[in-house]
DRENDO-1510 file (C-alpha; in Angstrom, 1 decimal, always signed):
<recs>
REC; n; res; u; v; w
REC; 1; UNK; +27.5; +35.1; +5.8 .
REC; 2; UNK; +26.8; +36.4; +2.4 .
REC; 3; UNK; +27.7; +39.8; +3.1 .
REC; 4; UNK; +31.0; +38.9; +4.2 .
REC; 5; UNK; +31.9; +36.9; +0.8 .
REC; 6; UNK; +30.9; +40.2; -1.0 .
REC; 7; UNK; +32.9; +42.0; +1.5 .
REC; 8; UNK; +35.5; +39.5; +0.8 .
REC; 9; UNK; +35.8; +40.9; -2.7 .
REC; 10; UNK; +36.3; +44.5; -1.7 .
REC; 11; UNK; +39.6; +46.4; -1.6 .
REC; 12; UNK; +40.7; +48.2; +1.4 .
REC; 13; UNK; +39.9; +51.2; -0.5 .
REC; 14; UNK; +36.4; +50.5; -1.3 .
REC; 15; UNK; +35.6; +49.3; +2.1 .
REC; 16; UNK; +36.6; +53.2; +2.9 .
REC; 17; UNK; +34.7; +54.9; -0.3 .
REC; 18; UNK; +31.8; +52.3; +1.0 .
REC; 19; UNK; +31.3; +53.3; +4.6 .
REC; 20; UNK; +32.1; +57.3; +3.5 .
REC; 21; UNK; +28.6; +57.0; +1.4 .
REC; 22; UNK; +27.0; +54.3; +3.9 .
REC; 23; UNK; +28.5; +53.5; +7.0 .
REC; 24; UNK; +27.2; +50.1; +7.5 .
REC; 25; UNK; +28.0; +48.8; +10.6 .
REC; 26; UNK; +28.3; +45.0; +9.1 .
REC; 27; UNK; +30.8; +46.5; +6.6 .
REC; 28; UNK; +32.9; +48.5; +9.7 .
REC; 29; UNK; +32.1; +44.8; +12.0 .
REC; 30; UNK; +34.8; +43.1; +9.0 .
REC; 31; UNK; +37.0; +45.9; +8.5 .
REC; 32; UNK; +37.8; +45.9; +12.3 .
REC; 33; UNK; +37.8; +41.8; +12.1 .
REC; 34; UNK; +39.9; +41.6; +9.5 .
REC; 35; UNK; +42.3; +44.3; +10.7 .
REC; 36; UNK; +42.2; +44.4; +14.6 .
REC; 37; UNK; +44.5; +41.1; +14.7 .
REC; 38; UNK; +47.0; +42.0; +12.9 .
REC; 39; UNK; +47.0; +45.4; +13.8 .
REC; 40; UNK; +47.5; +44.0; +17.9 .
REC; 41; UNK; +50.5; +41.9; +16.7 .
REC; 42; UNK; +52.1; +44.6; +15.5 .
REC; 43; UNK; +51.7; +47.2; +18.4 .
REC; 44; UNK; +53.1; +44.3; +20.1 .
REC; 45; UNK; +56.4; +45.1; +19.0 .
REC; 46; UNK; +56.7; +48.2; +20.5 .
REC; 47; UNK; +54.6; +48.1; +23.5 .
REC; 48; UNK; +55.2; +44.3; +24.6 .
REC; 49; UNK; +51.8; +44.1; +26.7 .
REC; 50; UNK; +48.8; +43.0; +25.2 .
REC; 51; UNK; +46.1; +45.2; +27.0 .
REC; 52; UNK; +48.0; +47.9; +25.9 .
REC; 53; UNK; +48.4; +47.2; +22.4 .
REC; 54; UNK; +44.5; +46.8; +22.5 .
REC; 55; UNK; +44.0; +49.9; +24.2 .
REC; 56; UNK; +46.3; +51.5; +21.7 .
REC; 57; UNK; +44.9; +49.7; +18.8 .
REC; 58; UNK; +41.5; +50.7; +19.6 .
REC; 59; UNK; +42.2; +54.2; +19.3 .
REC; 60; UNK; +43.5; +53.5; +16.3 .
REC; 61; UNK; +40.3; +52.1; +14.8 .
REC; 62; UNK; +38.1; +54.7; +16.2 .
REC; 63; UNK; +40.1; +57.4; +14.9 .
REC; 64; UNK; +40.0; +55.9; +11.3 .
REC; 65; UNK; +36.6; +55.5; +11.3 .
REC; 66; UNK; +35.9; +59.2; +12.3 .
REC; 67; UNK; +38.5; +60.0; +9.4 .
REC; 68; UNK; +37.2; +57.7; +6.9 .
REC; 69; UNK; +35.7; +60.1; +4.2 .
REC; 70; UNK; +39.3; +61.8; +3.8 .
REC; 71; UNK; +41.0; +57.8; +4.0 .
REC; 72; UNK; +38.6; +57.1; +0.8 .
REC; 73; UNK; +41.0; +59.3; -1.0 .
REC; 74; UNK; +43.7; +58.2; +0.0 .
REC; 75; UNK; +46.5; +55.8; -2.3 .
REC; 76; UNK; +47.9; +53.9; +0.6 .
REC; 77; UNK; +45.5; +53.3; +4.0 .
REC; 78; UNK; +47.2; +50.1; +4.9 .
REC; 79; UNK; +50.5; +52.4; +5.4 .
REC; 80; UNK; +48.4; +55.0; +7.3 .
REC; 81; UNK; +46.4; +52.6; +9.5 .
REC; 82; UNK; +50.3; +50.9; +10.5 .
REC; 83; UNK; +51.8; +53.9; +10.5 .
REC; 84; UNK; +48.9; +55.2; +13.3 .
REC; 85; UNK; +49.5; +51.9; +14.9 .
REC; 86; UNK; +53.3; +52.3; +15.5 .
REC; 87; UNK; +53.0; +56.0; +16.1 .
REC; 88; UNK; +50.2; +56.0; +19.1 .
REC; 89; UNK; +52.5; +53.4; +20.3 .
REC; 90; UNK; +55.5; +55.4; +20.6 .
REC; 91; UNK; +53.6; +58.1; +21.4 .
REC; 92; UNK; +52.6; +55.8; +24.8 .
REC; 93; UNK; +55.7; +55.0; +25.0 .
REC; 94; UNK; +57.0; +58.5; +25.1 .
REC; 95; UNK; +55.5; +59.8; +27.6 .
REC; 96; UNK; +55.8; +56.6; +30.0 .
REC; 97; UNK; +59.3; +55.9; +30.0 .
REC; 98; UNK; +59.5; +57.5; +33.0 .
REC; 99; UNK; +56.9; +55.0; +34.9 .
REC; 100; UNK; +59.0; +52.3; +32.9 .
REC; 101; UNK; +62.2; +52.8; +33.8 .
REC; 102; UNK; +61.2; +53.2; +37.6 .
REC; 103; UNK; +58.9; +49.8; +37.5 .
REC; 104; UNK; +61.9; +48.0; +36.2 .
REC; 105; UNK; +64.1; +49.0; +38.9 .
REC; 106; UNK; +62.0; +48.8; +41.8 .
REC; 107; UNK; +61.5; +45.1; +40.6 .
</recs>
């Protein structure tokens, strides 16, 4: 519990500069806590199903993570971590409107 007070007290960019020198799996555990919610909640509005916003969202995080020494840099990784978020999401949806369209009308 200690460790996530001092975590607490970290930017977004130091969390990133932070698990660029030590990737501390505690440190990545809140990142994803603290993130993975509201992340969800906003794939939601493009996607509508919650497994799939998981799904998507999941990717999301895994792909930061490998990306995280060039994120430590970076001036705005809220923006880029949404940005992914809504992205991979209309990336699904892209290429499963198809699918979409023909489940709605057969229903």
């Amino acid at each position: 519990m200690k460790e996530r007070n001092l975590y607490d007290q970290l930017s977004l960019k130091e969390i990133f500069v932070e698990l660029t020198e030590n990737p501390d799996r505690a440190l990545y555990n809140f990142f994803f806590n603290k993130y993975y919610p509201k992340l969800i909640w906003f794939a939601l509005i493009y996607v509508k199903q919650h497994s799939l916003a998981e799904e998507i969202v999941s990717d999301v995080m895994m792909n930061i993570f490998k990306k995280r020494e060039k994120l430590a840099s970076s001036e705005n990784i809220e923006g880029y971590i949404f940005i992914s978020v809504k992205n991979q999401s209309l990336k699904y949806l892209r290429k499963h409107k198809n699918k979409v369209f023909i489940d709605n009308y057969e229903n």
